[in-house]
PyMOL Python script that loads the backbone (N, CA, C, O; Angstrom):
from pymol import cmd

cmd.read_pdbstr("""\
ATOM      1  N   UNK A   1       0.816  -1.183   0.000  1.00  0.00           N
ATOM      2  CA  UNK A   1       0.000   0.000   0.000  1.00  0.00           C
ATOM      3  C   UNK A   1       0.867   1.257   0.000  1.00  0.00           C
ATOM      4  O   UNK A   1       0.302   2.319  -0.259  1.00  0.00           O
ATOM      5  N   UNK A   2       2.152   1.255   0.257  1.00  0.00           N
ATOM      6  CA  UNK A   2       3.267   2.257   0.339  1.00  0.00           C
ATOM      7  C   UNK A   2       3.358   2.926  -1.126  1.00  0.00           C
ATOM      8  O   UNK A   2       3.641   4.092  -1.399  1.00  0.00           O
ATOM      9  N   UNK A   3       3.050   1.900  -1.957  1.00  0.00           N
ATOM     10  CA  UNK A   3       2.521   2.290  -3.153  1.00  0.00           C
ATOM     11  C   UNK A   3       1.964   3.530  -3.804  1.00  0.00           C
ATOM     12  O   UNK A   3       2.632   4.198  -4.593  1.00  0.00           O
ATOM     13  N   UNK A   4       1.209   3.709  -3.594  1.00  0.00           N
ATOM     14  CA  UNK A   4      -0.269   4.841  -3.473  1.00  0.00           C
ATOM     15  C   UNK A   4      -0.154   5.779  -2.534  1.00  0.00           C
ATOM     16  O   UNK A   4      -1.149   6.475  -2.329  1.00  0.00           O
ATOM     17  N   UNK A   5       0.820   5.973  -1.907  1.00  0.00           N
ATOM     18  CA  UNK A   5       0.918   7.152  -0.676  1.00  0.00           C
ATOM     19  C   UNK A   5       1.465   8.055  -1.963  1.00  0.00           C
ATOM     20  O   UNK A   5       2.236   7.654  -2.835  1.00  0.00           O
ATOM     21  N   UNK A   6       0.849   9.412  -1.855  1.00  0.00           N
ATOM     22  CA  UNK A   6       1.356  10.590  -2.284  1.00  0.00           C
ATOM     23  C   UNK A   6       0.829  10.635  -3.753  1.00  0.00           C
ATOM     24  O   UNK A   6       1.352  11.460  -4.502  1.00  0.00           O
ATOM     25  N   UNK A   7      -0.380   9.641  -4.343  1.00  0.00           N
ATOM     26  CA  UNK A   7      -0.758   9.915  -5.302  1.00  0.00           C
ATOM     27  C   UNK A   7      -1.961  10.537  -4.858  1.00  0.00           C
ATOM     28  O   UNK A   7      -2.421  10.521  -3.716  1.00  0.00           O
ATOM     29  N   UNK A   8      -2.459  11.129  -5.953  1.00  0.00           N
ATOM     30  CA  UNK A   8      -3.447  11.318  -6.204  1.00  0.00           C
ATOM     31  C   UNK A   8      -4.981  10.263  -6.527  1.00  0.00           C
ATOM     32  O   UNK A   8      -4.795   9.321  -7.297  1.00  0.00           O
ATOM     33  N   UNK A   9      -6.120  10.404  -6.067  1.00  0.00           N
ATOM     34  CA  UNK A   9      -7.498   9.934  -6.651  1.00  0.00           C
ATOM     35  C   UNK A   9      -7.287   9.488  -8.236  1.00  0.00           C
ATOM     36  O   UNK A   9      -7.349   8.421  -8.847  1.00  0.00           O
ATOM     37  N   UNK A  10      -7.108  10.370  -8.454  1.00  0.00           N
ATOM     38  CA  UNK A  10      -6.781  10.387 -10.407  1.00  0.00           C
ATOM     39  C   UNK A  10      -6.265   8.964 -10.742  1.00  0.00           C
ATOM     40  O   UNK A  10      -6.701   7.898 -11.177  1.00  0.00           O
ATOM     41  N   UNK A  11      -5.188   9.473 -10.341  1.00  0.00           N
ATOM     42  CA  UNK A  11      -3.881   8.440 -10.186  1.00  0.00           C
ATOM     43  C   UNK A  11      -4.129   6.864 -10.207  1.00  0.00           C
ATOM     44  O   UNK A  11      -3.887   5.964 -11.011  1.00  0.00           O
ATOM     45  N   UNK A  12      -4.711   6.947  -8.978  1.00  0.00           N
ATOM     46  CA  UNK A  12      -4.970   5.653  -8.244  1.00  0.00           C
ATOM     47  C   UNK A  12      -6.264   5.036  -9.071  1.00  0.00           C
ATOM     48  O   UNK A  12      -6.244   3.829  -9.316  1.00  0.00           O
ATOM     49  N   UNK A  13      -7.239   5.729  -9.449  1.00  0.00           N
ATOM     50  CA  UNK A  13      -8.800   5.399 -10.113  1.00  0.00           C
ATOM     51  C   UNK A  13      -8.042   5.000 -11.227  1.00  0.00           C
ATOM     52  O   UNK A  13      -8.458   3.872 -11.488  1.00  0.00           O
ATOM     53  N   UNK A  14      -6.871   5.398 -12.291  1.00  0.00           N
ATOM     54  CA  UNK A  14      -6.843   4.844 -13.365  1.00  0.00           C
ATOM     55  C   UNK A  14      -5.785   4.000 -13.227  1.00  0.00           C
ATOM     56  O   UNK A  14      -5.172   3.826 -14.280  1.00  0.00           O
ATOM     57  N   UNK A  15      -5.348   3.391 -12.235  1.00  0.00           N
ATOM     58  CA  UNK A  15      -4.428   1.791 -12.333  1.00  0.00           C
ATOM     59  C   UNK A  15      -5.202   1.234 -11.858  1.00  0.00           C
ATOM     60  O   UNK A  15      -5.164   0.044 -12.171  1.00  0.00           O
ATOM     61  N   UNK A  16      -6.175   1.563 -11.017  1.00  0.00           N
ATOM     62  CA  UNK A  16      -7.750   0.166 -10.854  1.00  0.00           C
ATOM     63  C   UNK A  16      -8.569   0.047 -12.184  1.00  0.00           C
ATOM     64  O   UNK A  16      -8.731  -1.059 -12.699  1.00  0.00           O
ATOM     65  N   UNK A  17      -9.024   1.050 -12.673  1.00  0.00           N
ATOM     66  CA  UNK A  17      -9.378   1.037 -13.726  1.00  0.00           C
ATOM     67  C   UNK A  17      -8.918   0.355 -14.574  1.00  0.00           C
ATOM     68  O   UNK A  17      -9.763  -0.128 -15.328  1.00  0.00           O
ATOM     69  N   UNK A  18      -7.741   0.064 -14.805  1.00  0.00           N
ATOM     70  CA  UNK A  18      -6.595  -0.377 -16.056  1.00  0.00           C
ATOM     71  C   UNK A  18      -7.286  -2.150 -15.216  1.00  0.00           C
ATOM     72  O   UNK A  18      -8.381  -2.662 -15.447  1.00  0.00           O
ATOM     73  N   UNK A  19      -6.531  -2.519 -14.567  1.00  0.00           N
ATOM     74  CA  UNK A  19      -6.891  -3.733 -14.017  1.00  0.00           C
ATOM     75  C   UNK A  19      -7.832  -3.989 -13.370  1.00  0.00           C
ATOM     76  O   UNK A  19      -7.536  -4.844 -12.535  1.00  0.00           O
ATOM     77  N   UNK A  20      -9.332  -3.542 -13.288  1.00  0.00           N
ATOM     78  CA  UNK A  20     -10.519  -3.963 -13.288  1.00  0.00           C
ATOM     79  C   UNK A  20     -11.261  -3.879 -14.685  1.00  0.00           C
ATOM     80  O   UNK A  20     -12.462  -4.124 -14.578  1.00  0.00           O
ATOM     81  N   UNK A  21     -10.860  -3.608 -15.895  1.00  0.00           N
ATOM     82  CA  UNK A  21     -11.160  -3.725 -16.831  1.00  0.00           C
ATOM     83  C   UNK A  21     -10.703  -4.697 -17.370  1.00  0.00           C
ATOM     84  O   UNK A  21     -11.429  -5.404 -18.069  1.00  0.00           O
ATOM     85  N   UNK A  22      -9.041  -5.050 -17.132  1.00  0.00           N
ATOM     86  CA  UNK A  22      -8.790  -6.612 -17.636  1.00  0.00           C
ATOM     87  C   UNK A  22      -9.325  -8.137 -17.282  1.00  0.00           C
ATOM     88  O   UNK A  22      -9.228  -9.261 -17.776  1.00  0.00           O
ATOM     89  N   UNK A  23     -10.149  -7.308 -15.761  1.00  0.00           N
ATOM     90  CA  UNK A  23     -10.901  -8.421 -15.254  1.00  0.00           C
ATOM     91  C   UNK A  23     -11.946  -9.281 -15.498  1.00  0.00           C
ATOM     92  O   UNK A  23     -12.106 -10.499 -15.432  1.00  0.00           O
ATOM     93  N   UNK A  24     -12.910  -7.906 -15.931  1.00  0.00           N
ATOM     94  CA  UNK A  24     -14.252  -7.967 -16.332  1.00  0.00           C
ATOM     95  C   UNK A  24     -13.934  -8.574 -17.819  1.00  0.00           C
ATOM     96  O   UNK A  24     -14.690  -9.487 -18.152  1.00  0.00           O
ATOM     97  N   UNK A  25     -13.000  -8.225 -18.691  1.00  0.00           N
ATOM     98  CA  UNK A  25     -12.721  -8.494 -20.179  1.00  0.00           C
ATOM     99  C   UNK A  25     -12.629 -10.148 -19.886  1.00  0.00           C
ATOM    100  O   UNK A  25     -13.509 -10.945 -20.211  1.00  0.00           O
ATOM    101  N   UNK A  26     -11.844 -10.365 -19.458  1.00  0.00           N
ATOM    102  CA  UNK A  26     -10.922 -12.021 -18.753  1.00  0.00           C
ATOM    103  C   UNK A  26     -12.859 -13.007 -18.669  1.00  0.00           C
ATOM    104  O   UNK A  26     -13.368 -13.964 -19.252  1.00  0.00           O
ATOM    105  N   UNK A  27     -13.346 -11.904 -17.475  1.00  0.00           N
ATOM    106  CA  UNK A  27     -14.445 -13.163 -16.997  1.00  0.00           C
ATOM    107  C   UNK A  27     -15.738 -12.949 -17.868  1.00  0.00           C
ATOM    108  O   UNK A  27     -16.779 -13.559 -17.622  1.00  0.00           O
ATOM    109  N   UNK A  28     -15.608 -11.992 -18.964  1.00  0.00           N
ATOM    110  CA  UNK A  28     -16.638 -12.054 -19.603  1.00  0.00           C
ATOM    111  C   UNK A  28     -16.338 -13.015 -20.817  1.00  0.00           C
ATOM    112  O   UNK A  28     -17.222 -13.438 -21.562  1.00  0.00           O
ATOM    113  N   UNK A  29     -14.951 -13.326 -20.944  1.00  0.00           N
ATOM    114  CA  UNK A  29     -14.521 -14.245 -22.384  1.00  0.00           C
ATOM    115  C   UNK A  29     -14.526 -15.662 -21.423  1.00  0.00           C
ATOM    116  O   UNK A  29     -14.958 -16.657 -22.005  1.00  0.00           O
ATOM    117  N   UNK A  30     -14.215 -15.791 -20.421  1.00  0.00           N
ATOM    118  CA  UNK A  30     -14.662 -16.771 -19.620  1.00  0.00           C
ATOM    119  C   UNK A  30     -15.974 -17.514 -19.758  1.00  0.00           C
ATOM    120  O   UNK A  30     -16.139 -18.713 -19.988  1.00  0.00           O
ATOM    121  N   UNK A  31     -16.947 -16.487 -19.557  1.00  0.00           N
ATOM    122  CA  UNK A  31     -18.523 -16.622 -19.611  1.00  0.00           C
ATOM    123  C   UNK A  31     -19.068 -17.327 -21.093  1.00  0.00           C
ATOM    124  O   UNK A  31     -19.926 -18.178 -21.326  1.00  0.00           O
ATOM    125  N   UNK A  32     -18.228 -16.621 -21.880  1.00  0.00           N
ATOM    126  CA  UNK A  32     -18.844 -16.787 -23.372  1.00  0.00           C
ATOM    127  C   UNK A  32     -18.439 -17.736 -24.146  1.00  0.00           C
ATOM    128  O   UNK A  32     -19.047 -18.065 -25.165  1.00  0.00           O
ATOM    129  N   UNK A  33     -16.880 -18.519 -23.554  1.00  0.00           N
ATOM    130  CA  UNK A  33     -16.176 -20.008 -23.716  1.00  0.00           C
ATOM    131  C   UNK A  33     -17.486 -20.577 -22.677  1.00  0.00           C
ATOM    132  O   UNK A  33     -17.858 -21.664 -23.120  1.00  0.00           O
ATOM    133  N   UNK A  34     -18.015 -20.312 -21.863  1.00  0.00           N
ATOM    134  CA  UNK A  34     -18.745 -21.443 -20.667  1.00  0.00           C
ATOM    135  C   UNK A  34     -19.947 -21.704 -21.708  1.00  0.00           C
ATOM    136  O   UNK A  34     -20.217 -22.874 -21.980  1.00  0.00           O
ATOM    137  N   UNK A  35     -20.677 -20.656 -22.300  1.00  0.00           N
ATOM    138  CA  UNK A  35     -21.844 -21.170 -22.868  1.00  0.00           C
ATOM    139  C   UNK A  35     -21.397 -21.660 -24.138  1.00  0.00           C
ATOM    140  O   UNK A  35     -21.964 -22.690 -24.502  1.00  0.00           O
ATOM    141  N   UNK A  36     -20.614 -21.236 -24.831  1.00  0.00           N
ATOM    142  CA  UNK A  36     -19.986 -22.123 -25.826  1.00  0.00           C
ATOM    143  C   UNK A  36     -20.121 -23.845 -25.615  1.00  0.00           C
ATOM    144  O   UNK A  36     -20.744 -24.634 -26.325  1.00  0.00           O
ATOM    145  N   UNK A  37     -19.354 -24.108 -24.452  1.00  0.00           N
ATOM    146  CA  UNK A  37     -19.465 -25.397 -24.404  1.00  0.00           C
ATOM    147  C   UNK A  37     -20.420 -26.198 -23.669  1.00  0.00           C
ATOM    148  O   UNK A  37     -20.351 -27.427 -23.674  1.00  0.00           O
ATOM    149  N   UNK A  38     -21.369 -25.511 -22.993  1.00  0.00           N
ATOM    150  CA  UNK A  38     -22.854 -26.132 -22.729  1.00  0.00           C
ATOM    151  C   UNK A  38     -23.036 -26.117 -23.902  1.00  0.00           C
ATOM    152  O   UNK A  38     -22.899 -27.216 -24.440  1.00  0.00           O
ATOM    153  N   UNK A  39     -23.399 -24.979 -24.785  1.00  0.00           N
ATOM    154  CA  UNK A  39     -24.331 -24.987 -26.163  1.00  0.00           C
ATOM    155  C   UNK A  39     -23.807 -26.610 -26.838  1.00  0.00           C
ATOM    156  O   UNK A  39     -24.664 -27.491 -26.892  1.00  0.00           O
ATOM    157  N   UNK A  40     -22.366 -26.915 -27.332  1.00  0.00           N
ATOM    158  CA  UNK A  40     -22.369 -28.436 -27.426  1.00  0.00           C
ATOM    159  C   UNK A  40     -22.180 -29.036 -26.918  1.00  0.00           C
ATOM    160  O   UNK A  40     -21.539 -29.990 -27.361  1.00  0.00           O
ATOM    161  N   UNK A  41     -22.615 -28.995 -25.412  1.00  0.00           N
ATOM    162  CA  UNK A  41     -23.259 -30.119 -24.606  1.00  0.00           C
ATOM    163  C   UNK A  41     -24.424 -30.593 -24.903  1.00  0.00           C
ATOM    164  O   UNK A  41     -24.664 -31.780 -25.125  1.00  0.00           O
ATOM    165  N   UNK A  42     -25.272 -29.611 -24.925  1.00  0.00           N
ATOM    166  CA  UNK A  42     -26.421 -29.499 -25.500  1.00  0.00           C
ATOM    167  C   UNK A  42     -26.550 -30.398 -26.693  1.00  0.00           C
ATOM    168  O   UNK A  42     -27.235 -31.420 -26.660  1.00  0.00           O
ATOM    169  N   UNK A  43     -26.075 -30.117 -27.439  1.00  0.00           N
ATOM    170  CA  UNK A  43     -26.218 -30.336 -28.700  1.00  0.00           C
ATOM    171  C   UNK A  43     -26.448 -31.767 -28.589  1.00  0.00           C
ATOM    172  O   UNK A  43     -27.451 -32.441 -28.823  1.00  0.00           O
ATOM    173  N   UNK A  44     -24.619 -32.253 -27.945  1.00  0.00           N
ATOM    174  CA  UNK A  44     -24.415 -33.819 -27.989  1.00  0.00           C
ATOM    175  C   UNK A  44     -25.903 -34.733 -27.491  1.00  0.00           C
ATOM    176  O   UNK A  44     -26.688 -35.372 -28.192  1.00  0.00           O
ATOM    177  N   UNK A  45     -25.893 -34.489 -26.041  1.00  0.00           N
ATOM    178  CA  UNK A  45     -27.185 -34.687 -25.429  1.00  0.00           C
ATOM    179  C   UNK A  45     -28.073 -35.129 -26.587  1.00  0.00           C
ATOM    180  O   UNK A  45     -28.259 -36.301 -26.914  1.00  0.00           O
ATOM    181  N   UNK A  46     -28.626 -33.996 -27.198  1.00  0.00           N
ATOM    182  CA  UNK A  46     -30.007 -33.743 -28.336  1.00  0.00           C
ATOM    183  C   UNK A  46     -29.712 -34.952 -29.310  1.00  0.00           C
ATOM    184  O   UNK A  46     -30.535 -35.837 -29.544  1.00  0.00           O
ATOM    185  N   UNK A  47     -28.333 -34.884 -29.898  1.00  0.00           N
ATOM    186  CA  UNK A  47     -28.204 -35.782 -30.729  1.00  0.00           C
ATOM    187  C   UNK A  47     -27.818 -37.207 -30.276  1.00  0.00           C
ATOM    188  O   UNK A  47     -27.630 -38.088 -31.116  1.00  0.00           O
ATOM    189  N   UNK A  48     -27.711 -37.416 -29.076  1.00  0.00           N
ATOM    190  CA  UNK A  48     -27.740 -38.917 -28.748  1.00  0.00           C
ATOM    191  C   UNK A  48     -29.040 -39.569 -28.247  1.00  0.00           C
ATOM    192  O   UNK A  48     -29.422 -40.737 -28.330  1.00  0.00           O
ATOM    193  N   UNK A  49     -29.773 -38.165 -27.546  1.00  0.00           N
ATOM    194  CA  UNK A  49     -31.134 -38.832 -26.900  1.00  0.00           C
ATOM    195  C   UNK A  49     -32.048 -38.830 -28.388  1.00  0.00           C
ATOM    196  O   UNK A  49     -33.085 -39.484 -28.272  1.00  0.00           O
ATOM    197  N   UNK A  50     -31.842 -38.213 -29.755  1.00  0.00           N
ATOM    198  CA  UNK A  50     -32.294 -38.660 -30.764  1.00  0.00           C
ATOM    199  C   UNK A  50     -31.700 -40.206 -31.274  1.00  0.00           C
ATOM    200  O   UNK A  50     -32.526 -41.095 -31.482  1.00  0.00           O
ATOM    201  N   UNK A  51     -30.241 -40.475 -31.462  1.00  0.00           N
ATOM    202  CA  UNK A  51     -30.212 -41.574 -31.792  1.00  0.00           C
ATOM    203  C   UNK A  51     -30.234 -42.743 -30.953  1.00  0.00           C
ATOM    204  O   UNK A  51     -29.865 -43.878 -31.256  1.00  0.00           O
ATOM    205  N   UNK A  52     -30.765 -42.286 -29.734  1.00  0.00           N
ATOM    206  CA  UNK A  52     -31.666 -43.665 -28.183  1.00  0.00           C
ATOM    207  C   UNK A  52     -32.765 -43.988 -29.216  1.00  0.00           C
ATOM    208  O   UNK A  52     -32.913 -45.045 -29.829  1.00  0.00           O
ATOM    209  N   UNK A  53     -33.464 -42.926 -29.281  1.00  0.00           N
ATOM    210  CA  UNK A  53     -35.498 -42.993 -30.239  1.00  0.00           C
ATOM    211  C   UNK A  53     -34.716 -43.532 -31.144  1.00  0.00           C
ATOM    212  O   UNK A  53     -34.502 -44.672 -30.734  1.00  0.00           O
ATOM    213  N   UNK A  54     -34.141 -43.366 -32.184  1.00  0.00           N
ATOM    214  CA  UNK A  54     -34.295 -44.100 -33.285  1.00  0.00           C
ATOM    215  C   UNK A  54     -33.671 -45.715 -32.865  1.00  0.00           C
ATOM    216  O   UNK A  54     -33.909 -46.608 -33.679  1.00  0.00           O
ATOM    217  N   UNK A  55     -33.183 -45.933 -32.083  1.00  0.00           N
ATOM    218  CA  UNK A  55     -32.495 -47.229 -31.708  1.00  0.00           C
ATOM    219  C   UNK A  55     -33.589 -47.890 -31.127  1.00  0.00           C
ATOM    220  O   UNK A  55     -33.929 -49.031 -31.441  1.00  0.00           O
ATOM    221  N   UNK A  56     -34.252 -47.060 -30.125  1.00  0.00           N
ATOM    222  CA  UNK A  56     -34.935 -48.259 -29.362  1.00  0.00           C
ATOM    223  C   UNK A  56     -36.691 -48.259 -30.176  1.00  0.00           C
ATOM    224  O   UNK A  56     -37.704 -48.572 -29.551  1.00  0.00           O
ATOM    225  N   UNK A  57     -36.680 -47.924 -31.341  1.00  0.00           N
ATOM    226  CA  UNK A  57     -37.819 -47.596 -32.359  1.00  0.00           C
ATOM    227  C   UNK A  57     -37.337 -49.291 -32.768  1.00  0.00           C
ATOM    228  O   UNK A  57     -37.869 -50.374 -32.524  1.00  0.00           O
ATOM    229  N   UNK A  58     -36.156 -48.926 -33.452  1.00  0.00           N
ATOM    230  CA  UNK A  58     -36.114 -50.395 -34.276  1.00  0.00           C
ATOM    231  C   UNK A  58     -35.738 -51.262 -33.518  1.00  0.00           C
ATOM    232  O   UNK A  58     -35.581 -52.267 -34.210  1.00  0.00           O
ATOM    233  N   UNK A  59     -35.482 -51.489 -32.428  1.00  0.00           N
ATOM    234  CA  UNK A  59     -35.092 -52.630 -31.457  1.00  0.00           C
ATOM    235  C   UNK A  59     -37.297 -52.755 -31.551  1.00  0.00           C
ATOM    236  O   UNK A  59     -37.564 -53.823 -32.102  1.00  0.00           O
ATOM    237  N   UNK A  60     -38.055 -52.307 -31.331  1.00  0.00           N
ATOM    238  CA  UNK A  60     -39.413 -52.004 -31.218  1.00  0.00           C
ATOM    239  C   UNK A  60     -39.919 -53.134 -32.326  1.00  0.00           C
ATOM    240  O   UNK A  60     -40.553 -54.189 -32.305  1.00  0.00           O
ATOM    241  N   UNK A  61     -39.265 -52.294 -33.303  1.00  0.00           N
ATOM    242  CA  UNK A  61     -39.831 -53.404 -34.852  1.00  0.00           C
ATOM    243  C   UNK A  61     -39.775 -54.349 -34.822  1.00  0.00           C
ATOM    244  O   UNK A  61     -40.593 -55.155 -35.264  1.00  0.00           O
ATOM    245  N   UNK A  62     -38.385 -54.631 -34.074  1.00  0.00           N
ATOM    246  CA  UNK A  62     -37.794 -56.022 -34.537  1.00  0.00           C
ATOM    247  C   UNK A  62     -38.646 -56.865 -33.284  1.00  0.00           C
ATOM    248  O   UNK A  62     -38.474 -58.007 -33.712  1.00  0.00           O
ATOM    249  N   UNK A  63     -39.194 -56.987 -32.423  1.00  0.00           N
ATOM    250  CA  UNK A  63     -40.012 -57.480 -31.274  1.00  0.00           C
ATOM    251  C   UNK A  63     -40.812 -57.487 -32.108  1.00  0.00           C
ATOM    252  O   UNK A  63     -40.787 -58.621 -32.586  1.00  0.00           O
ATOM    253  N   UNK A  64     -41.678 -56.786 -32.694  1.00  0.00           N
ATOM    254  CA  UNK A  64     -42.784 -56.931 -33.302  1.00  0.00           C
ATOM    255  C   UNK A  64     -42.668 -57.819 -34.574  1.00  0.00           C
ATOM    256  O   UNK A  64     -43.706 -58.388 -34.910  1.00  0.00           O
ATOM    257  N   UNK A  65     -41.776 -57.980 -35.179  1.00  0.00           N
ATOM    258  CA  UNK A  65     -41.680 -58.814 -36.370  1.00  0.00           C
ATOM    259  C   UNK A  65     -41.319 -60.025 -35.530  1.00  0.00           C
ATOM    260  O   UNK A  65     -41.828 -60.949 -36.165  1.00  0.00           O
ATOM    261  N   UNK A  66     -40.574 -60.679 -34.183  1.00  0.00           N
ATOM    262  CA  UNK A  66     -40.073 -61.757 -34.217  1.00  0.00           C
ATOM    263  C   UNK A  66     -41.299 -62.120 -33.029  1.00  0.00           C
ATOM    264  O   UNK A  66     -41.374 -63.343 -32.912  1.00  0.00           O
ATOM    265  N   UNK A  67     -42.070 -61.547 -32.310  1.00  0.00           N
ATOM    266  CA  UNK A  67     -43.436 -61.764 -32.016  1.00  0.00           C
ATOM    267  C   UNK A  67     -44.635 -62.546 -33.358  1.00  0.00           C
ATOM    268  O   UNK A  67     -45.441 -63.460 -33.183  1.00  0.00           O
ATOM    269  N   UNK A  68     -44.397 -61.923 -34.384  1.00  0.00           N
ATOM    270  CA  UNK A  68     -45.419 -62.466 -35.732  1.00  0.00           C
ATOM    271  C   UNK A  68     -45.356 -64.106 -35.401  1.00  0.00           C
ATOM    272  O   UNK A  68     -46.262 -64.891 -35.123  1.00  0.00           O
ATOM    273  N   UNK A  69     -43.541 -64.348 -35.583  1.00  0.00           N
ATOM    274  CA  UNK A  69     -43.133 -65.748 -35.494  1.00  0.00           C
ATOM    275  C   UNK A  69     -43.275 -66.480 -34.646  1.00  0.00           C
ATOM    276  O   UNK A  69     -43.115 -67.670 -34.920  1.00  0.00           O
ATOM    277  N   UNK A  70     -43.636 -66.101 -33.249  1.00  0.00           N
ATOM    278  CA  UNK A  70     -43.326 -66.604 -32.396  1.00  0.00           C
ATOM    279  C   UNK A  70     -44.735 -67.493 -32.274  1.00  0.00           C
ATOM    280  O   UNK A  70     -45.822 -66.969 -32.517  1.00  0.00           O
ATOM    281  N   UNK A  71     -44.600 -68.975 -31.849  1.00  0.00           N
ATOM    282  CA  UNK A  71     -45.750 -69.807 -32.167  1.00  0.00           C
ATOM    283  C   UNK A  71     -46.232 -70.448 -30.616  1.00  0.00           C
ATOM    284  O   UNK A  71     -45.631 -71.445 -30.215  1.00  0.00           O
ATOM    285  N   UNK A  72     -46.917 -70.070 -30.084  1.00  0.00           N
ATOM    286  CA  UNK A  72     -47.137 -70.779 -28.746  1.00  0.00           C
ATOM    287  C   UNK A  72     -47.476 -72.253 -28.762  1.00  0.00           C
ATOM    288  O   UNK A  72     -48.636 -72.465 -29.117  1.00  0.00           O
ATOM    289  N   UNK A  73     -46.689 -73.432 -28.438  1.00  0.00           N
ATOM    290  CA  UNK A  73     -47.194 -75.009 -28.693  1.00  0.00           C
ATOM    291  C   UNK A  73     -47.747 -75.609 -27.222  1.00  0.00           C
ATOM    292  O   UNK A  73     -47.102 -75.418 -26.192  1.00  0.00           O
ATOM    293  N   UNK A  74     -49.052 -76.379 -27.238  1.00  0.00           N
ATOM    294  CA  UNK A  74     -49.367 -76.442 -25.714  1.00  0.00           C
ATOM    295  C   UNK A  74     -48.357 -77.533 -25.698  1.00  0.00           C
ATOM    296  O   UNK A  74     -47.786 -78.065 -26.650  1.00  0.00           O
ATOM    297  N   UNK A  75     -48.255 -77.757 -24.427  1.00  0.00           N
ATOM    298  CA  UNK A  75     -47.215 -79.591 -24.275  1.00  0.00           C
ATOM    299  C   UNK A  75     -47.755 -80.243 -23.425  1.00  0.00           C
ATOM    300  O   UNK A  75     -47.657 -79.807 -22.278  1.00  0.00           O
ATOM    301  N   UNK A  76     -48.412 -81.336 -23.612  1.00  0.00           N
ATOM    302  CA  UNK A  76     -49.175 -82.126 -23.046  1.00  0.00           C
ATOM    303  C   UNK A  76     -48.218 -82.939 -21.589  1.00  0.00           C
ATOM    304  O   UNK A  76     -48.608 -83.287 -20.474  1.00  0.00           O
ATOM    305  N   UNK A  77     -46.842 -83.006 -22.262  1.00  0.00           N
ATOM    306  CA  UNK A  77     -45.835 -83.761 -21.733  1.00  0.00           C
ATOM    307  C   UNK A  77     -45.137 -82.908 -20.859  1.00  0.00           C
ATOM    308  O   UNK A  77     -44.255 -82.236 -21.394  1.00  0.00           O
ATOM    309  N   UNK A  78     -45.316 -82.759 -19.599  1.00  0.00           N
ATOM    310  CA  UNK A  78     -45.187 -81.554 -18.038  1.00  0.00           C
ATOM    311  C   UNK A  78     -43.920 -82.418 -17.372  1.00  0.00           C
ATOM    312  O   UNK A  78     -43.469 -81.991 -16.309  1.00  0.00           O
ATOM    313  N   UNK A  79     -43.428 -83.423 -17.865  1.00  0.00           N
ATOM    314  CA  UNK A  79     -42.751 -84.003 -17.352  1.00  0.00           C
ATOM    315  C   UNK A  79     -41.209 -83.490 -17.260  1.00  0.00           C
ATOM    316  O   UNK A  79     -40.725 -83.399 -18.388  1.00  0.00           O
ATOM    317  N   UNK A  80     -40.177 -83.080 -16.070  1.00  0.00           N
ATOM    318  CA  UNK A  80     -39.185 -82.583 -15.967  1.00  0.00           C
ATOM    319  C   UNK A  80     -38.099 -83.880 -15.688  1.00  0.00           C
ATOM    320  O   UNK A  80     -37.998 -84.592 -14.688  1.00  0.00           O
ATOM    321  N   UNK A  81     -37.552 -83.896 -16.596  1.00  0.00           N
ATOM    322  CA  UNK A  81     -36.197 -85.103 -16.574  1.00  0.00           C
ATOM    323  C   UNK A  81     -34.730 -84.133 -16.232  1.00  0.00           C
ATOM    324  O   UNK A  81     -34.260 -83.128 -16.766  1.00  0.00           O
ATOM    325  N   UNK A  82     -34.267 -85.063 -14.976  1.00  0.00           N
ATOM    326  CA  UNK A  82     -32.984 -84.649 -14.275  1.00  0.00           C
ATOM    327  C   UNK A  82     -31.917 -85.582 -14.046  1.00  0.00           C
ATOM    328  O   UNK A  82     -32.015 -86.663 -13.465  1.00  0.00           O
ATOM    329  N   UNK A  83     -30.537 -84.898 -14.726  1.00  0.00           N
ATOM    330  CA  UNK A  83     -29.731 -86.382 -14.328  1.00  0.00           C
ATOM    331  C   UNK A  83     -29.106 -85.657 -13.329  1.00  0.00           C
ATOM    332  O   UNK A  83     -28.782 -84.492 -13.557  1.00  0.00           O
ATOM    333  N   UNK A  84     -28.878 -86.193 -12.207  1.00  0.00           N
ATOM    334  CA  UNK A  84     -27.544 -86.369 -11.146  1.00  0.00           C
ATOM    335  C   UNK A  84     -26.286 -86.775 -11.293  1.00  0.00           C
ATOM    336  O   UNK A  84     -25.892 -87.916 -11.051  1.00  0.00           O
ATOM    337  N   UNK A  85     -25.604 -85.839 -11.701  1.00  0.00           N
ATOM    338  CA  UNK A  85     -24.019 -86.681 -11.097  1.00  0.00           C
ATOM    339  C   UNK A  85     -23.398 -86.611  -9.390  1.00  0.00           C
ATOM    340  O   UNK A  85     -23.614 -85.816  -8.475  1.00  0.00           O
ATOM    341  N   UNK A  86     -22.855 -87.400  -9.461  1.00  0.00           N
ATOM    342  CA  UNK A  86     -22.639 -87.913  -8.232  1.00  0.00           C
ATOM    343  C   UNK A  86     -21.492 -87.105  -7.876  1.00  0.00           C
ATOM    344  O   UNK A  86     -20.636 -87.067  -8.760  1.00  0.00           O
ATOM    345  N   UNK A  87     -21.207 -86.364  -6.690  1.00  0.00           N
ATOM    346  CA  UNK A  87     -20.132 -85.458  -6.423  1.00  0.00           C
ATOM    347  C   UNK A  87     -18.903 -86.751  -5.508  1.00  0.00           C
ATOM    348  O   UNK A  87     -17.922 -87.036  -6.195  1.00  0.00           O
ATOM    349  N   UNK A  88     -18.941 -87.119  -4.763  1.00  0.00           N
ATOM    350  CA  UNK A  88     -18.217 -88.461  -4.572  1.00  0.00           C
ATOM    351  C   UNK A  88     -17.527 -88.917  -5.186  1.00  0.00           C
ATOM    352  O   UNK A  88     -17.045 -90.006  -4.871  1.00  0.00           O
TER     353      UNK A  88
END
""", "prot")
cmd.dss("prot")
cmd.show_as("cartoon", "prot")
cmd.util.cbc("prot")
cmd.orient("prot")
């Protein structure tokens, strides 16, 4: 602060000035890189939760086409056959 002894207001207002202007410059290009890269965050997001819908559309189809095929047979024969091997 030994600095600033014996200046003037003047003085002193325009070396804050000088470096509170590089500040505001600094955090406003700060600000405008930040939405920059939300904006393609964004983007990515948009374009992956679009290609989820189109994925899980045709994963959709394809259930529905292999449902057509699918043939239910009754089975008269309920009988469950088990072999044992012997651990011994």
């Amino acid at each position: 602060m030994d600095y600033f002894k014996g200046m003037s207001y003047d003085d002193i207002h325009l070396i804050f000035e000088k470096y509170f202007n590089s500040n505001v410059a600094f955090l406003e290009k700060t600000k405008e890189q930040t939405e920059e890269e939300d904006n393609k965050a964004l983007k990515r997001k948009t374009k992956s939760s679009k290609e989820k819908a189109v994925k899980k559309q045709k994963l959709d189809e394809e259930v529905e086409e292999l449902k057509k095929h699918l043939q239910i047979v009754p089975n008269d024969d309920d009988d469950v056959y088990t072999e044992a091997t012997p651990l011994a």
